[in-house]
C-alpha positions in Angstrom: 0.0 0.0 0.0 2.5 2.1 1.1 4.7 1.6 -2.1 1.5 2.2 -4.5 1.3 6.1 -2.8 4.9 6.2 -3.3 4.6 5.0 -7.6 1.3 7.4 -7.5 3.3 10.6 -5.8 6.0 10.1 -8.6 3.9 9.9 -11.2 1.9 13.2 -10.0 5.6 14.9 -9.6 6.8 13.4 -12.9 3.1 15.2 -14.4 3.7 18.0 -12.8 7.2 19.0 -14.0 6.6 17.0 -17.3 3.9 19.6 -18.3 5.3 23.2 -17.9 8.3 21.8 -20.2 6.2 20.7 -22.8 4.5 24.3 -22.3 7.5 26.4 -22.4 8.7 24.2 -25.7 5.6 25.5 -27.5 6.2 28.4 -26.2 9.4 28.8 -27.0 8.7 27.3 -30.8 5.9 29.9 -31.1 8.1 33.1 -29.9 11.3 31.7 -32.4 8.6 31.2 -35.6 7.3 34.9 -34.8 10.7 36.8 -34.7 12.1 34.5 -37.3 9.7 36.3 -39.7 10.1 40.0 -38.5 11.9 42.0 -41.0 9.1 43.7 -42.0 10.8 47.0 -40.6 13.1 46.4 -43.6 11.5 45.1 -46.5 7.8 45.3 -47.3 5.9 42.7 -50.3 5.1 44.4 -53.5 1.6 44.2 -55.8 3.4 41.0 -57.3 4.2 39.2 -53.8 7.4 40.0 -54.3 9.4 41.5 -51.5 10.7 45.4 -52.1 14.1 46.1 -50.1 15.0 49.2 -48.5 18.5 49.7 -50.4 22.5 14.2 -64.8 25.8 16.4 -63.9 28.8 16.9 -65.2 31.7 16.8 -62.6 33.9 19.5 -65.0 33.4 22.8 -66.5 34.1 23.7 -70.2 37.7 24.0 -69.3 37.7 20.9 -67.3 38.2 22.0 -63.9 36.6 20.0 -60.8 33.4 22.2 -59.6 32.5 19.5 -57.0 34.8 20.5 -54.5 35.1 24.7 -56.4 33.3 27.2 -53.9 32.6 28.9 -57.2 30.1 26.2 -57.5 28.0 26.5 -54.5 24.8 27.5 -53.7 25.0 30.2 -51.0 26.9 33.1 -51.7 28.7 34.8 -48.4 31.3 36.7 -49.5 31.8 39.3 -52.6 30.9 38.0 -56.1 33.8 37.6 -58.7 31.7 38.3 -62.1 34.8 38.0 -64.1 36.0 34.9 -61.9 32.9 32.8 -62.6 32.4 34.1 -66.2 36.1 32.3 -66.8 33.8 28.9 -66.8 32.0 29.2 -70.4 28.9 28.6 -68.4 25.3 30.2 -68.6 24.8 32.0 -64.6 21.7 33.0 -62.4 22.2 34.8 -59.4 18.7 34.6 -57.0 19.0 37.2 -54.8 16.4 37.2 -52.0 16.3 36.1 -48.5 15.6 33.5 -46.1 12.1 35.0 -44.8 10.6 36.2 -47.4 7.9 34.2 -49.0 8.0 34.2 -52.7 11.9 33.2 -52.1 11.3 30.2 -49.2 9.1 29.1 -52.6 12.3 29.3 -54.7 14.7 27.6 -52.4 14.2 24.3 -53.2 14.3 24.7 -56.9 18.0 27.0 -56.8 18.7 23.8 -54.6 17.8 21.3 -57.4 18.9 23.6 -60.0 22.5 23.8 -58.4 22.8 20.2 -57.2 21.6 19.0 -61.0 23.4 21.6 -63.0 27.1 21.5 -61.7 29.4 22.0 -64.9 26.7 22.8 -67.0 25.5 26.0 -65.3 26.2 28.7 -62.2 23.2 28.7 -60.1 24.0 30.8 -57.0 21.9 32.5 -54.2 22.3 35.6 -51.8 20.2 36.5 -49.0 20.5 40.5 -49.2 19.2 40.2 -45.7 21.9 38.6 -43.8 24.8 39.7 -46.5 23.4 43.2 -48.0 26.8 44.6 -49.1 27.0 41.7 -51.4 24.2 43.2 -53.9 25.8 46.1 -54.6 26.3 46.8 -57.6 23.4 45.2 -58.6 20.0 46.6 -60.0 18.1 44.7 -56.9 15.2 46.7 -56.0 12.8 43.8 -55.0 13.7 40.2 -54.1 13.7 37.8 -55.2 15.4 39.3 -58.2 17.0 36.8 -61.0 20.7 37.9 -62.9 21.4 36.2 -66.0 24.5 35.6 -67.7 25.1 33.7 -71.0 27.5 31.3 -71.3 29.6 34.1 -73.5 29.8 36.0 -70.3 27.1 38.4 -71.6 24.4 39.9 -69.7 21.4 37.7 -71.5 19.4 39.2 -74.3 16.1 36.7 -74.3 14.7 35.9 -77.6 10.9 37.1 -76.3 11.9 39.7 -73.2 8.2 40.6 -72.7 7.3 36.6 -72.5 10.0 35.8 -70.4 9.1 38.6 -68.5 12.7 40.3 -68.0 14.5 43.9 -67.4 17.4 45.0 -69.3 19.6 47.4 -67.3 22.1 49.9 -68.7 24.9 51.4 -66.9 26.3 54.6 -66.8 28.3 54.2 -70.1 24.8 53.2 -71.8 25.8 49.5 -72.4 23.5 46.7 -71.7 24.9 45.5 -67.6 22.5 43.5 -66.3 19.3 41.4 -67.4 17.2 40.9 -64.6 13.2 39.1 -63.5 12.4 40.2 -60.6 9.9 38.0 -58.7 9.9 34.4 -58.0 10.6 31.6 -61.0 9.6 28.5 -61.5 12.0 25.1 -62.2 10.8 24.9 -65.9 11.4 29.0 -66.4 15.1 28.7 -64.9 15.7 25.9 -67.5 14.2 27.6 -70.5 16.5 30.2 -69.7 19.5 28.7 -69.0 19.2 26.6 -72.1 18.6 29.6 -74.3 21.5 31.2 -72.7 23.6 28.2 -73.8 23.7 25.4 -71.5 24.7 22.1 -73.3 
């Protein structure tokens, strides 16, 4: 008798702390979810959904370097682009810029991930998020994210075949040549692919 109170007050201490943990882990789940998603201070969605900013693989490239082990190759950018650097490669380049947080891009992440992971040494697929890594758009006609660059294999900014269809920006700099080509907004798998092959990925 004695030993069942003893199993029954264990139980009711073991309830009793069990539950305020469980408690404080929602709690805690809830409070990280909510301030993982405010940066609304600094960017705010656009008409689009778009988010407006305050400021089978090939193991070689074309000139038969190893890209599976070439930081040139990898997703996430942290650190200042080399244009001229990854141009070198004869391959067709997007650069997402976007962010983490924001929705349209959280809907793009997985498909730069594919695109990269199936693409090495037949294209550059590379992301920055302008929220953790800002400097590193500079220079850059980024205005809202996600925002697309494209680069031809040539090392060209792109001229599409059908801009209007393909929905796409050409960007001049100060010396009135054609920079940049840009889509802002979020892309889907099959749009990055059309692209990339009519920029001129084998």
């Amino acid at each position: 008798m004695g030993s069942e109170k003893t199993t029954n007050s264990k139980k009711g201490i073991a309830i009793k702390i069990v539950i305020p943990i469980m408690v404080l882990i929602v709690l805690a789940g809830v409070w990280f979810i909510k301030n993982n998603n405010k940066n609304a201070d600094t960017v705010e969605p656009d008409k689009s959904g778009a988010t407006v900013s305050e400021t089978g693989t090939n193991d070689s490239d074309k000139s038969g370097t190893t890209v599976s082990d070439n930081s040139d190759f990898e997703l996430h950018v942290t650190e200042k682009i080399d244009l001229e650097k990854l141009k070198s490669y004869g391959l067709p380049i997007v650069i997402d810029f976007g962010a983490d947080s924001c929705i349209p891009c959280k809907e793009m992440a997985p498909v730069l991930k594919e695109l990269n992971s199936e693409l090495k040494g037949k294209a550059i697929v590379r992301f920055v998020d302008v929220w953790k890594y800002r400097e590193l758009a500079q220079g850059f006609p980024i205005s809202v994210i996600p925002t697309q660059i494209f680069i031809d294999a040539n090392g060209k900014p792109f001229t599409p075949k059908n801009l209007e269809a393909m929905q796409m920006e050409m960007f001049k700099g100060e010396s009135g040549e054609h920079d940049f080509t840009a889509h802002k907004g979020g892309m889907t798998k099959e749009q990055l692919l059309e692209a990339l092959k009519e920029m001129g990925m084998k």
